[in-house]
C-alpha positions as CSV (number, residue, x, y, z in Angstrom):
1,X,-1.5,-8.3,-13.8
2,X,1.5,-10.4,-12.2
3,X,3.8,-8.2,-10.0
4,X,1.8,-4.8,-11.2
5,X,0.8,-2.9,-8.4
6,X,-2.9,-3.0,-7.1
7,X,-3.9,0.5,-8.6
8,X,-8.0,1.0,-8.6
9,X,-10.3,4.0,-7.6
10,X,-13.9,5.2,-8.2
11,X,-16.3,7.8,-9.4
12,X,-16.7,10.7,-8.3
13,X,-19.4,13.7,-10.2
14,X,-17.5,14.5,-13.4
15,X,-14.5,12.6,-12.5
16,X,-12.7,9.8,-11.3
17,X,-10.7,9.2,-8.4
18,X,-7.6,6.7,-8.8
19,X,-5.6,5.4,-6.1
20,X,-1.9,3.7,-6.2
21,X,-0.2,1.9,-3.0
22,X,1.1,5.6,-1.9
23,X,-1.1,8.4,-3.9
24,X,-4.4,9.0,-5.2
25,X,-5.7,11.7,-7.7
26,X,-9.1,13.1,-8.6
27,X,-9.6,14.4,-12.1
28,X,-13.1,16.2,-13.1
29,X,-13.9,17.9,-15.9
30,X,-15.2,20.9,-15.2
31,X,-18.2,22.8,-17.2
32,X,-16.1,25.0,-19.6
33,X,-14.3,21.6,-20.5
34,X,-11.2,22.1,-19.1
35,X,-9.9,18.9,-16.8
36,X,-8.7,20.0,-13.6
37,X,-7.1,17.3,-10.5
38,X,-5.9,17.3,-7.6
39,X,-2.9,14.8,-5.6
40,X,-3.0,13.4,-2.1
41,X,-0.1,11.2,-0.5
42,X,-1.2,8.6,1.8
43,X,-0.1,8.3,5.2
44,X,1.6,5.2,5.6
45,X,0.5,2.7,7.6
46,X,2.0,0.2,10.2
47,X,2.8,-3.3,8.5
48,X,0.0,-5.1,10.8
49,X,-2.4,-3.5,9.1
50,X,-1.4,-5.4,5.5
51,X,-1.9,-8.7,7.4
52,X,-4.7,-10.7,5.8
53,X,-8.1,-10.0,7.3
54,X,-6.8,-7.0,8.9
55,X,-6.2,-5.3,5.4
56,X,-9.8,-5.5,4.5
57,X,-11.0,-3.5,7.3
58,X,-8.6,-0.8,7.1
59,X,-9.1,-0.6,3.1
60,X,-12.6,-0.2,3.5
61,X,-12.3,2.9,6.0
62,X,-9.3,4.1,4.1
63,X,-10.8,3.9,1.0
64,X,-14.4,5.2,2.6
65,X,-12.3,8.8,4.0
66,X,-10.3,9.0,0.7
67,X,-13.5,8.8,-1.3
68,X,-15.3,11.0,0.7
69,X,-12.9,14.0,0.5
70,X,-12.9,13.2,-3.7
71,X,-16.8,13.4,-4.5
72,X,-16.8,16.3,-2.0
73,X,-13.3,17.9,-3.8
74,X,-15.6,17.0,-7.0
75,X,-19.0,18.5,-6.3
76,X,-17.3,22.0,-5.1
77,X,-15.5,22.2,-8.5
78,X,-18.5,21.9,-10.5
79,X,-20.2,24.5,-8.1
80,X,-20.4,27.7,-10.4
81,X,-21.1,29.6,-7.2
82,X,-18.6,29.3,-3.7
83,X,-21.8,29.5,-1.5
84,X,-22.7,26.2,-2.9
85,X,-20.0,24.8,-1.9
86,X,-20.6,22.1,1.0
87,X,-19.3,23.4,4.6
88,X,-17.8,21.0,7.1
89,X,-21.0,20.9,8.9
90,X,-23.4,20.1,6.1
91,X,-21.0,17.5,5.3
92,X,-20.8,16.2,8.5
93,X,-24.8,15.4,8.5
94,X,-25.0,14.8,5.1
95,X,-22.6,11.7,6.6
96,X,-24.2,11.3,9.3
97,X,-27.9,11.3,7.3
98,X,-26.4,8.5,4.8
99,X,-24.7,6.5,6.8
100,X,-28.1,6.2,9.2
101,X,-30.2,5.8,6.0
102,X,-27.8,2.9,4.9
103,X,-27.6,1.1,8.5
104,X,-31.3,0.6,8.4
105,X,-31.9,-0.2,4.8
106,X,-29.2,-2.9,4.3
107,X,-28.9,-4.0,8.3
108,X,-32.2,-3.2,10.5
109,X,-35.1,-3.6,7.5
110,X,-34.0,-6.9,6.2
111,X,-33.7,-8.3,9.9
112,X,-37.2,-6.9,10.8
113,X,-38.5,-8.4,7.7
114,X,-37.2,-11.9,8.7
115,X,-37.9,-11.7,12.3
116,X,-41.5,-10.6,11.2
117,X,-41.5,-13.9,8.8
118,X,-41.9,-15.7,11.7
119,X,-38.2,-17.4,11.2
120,X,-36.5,-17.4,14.8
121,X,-32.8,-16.9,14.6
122,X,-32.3,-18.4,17.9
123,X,-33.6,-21.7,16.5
124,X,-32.9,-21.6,12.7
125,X,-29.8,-19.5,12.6
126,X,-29.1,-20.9,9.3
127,X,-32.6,-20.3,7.7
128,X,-32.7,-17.3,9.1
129,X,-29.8,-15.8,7.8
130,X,-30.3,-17.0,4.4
131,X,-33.8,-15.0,3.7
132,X,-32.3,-12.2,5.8
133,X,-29.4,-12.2,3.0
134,X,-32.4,-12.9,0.6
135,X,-33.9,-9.6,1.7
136,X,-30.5,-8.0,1.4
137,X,-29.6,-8.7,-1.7
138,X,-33.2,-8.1,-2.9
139,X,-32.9,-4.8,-1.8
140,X,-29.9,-3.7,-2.8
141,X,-30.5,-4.7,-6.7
142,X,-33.6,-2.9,-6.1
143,X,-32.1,0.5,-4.8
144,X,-29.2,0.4,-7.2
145,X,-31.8,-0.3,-10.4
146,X,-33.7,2.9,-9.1
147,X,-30.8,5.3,-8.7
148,X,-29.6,4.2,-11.7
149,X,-32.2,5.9,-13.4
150,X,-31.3,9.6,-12.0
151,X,-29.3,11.5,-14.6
152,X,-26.5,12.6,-11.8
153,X,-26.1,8.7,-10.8
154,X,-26.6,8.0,-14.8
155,X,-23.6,10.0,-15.3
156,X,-21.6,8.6,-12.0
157,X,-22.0,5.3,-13.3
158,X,-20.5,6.2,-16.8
159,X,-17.6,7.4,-15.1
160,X,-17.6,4.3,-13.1
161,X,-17.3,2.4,-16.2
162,X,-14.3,4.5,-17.2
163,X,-12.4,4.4,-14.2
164,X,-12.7,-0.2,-14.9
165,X,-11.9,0.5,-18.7
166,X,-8.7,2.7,-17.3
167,X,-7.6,0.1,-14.9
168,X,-7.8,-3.0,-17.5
169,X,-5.9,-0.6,-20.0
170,X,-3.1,-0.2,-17.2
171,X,-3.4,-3.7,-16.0
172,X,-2.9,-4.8,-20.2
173,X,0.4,-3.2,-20.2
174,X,-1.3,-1.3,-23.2
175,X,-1.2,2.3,-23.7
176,X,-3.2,4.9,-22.0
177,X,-5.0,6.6,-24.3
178,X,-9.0,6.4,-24.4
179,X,-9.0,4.4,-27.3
180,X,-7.4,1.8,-26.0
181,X,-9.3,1.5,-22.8
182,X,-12.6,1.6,-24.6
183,X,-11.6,-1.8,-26.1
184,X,-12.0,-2.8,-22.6
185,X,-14.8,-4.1,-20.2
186,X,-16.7,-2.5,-18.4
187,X,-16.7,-4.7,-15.5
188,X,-13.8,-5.7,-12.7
189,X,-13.5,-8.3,-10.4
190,X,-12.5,-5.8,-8.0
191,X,-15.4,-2.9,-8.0
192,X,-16.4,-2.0,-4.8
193,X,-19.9,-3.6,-6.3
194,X,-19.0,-7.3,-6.0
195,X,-17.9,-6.5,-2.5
196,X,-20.7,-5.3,-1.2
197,X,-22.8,-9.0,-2.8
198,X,-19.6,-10.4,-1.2
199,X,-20.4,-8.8,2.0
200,X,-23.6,-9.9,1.9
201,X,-23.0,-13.0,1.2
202,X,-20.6,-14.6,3.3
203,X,-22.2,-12.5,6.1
204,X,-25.0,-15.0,5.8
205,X,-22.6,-17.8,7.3
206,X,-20.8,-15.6,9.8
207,X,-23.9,-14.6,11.4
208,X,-25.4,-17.8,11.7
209,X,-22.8,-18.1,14.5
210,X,-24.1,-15.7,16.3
211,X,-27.1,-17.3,18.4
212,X,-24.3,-19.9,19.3
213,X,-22.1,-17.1,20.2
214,X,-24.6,-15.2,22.6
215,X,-25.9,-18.5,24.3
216,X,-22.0,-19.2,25.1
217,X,-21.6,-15.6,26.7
218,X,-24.6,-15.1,28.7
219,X,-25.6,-18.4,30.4
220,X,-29.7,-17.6,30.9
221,X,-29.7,-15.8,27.2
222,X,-32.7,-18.0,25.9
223,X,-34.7,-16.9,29.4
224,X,-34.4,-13.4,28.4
225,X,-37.8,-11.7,27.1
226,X,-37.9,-11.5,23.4
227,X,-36.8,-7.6,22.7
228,X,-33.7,-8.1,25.0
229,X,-32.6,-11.3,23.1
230,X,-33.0,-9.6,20.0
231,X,-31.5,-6.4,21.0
232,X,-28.2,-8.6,22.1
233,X,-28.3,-10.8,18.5
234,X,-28.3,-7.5,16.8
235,X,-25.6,-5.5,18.5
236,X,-23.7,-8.8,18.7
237,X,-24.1,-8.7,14.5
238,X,-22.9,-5.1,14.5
239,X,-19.7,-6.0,16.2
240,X,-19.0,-8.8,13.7
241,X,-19.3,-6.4,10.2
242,X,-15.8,-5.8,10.5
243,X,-15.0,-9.5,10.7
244,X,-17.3,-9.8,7.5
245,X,-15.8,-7.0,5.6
246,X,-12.4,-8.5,6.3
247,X,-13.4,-12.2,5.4
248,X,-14.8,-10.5,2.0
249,X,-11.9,-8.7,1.2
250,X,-10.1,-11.5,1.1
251,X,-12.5,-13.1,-1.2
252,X,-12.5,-10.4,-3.6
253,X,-8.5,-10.4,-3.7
254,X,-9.0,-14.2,-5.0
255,X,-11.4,-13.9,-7.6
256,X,-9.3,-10.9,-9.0
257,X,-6.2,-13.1,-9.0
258,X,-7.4,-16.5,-10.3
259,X,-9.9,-15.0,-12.4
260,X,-9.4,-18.3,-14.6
261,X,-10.3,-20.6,-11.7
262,X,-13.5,-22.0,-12.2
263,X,-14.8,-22.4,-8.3
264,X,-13.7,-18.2,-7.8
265,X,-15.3,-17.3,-11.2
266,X,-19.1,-18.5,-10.3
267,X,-18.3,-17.2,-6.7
268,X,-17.7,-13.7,-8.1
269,X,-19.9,-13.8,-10.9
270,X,-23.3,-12.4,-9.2
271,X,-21.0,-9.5,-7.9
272,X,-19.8,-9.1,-12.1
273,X,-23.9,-8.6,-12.9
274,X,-24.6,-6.3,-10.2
275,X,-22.4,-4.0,-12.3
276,X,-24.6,-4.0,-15.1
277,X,-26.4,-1.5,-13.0
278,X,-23.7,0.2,-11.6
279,X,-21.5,0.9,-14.7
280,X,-22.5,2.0,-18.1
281,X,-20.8,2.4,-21.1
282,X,-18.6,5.9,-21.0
283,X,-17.5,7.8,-23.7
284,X,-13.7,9.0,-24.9
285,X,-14.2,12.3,-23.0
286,X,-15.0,10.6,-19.6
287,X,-12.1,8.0,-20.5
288,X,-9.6,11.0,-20.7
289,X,-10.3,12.2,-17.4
290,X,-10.5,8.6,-16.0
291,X,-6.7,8.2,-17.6
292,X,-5.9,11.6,-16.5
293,X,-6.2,10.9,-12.9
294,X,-4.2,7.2,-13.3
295,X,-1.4,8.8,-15.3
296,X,-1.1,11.4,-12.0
297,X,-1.1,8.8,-9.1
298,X,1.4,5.8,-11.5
299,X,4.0,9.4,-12.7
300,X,4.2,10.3,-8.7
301,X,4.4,6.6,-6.8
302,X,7.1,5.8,-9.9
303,X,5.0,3.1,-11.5
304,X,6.0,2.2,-14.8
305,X,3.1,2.4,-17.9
306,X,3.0,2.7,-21.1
């Protein structure tokens, strides 16, 4: 993909969402059949904000907004009744409900679980942070296996696989059409899968700092009672997700461009077999809309395909 422009996207219910450097589009197919999209331009942003590191972090709330506004932009075009349709409220705590449910799944459960292990972080960073990743990664292949086997996610992660297939077919210099795509993998170096086993990951080595960290800021921290030390190693590993999410950004940006270098390739390679789970195999249908949605965002930021 030398000198092609970065185009990706996700799923979204009966659709896909694809995004360019300026546009994105979201295509569903509605229940009579009929494909129907919509076109956003992206607000540009100041050139900081492509610096290394920096990048990441903005992506991942760019991308988290953008994302947001498709699946709900989705969901209220399959809605066969306008009641049903979400109001800015209901989103609002449907947000504030999943990101609360995800914060102490992924964050506060694993570091209970350690703590509870008897493994201090104080003395065994290292250790420490290892089975909390452990945990981490444990549970995420577990929560991902056991949504996967909802029809609604069953059909999201079709559509997943469909929006890869599309941007291999684009990133091929090969024609859009489904039947090309098919040819294609399912899988991509860049999903938003490998990230998040990326993020978890090399957050295993960032934390470890931590400890070090809070012993260099507060002079009497190991004299503190236990709850208070623990209270400041956790908001103190809060405050460094960003860090982490922009250290794995850059990670995933690698092993997408040097997909032949062998180091980069086994890094990435637990993040390819996560999305085993989260992709299936999508049909010419889903592939359409997929393509329909890429075709919309490459015709408007003027990026040539065949």
């Amino acid at each position: 993909m030398k000198n092609k422009p970065m185009v990706g996207g996700q799923a979204v219910m009966e659709g896909v969402m694809m995004r360019s450097p300026n546009y994105y589009a979201t295509s569903v197919r509605t229940e009579k059949g009929k494909i129907v999209s919509e076109l956003h331009k992206i607000k540009k942003r100041p050139k900081w904000t492509q610096f290394p590191f920096f990048r990441g972090v903005i992506n991942l709330f760019e991308m988290m907004i953008i994302g947001i506004k498709s699946l709900t932009w989705s969901a209220d075009q399959l809605a066969e009744d306008p009641s049903e349709k979400l109001t800015k409220t209901q989103l609002f705590f449907t947000l504030l409900i999943s990101i609360s449910f995800s914060l102490l799944l992924f964050l506060v459960l694993p570091y209970v679980l350690t703590v509870l292990l008897g493994i201090h972080e104080e003395q065994r960073p290292i250790l420490f942070n290892i089975v909390d990743g452990i945990i981490k990664i444990a549970i995420l292949i577990i929560y991902l296996y056991a949504i996967s086997l909802m029809s609604d996610i069953k059909r999201l992660f079709e559509y997943h696989g469909a929006e890869h297939k599309a941007v291999h077919c684009f990133e091929a210099n090969l024609k859009l059409t489904p039947k090309n795509a098919q040819k294609f993998s399912r899988l991509h170096p860049r999903c938003g899968t490998s990230f998040l086993f990326l993020v978890m990951f090399i957050s295993i080595f960032i934390f470890s700092i931590i400890p070090s960290l809070a012993n260099l800021l507060i002079s009497s921290f190991h004299l503190l009672p236990f709850m208070a030390r623990k209270s400041i190693l956790f908001f103190i590993r809060l405050l460094f997700v960003p860090v982490v999410a922009g250290v794995s950004y850059e990670f995933l940006r690698l092993t997408a461009k040097y997909e032949d270098n062998a180091f980069l390739k086994a890094f990435a390679w637990p993040g390819m077999m996560l999305q085993y789970i989260t992709t299936s195999e999508p049909n010419l249908k889903q592939l359409e809309v997929a393509i329909d949605s890429m075709k919309k965002v490459l015709k408007k930021d003027k990026i040539a395909f065949s």
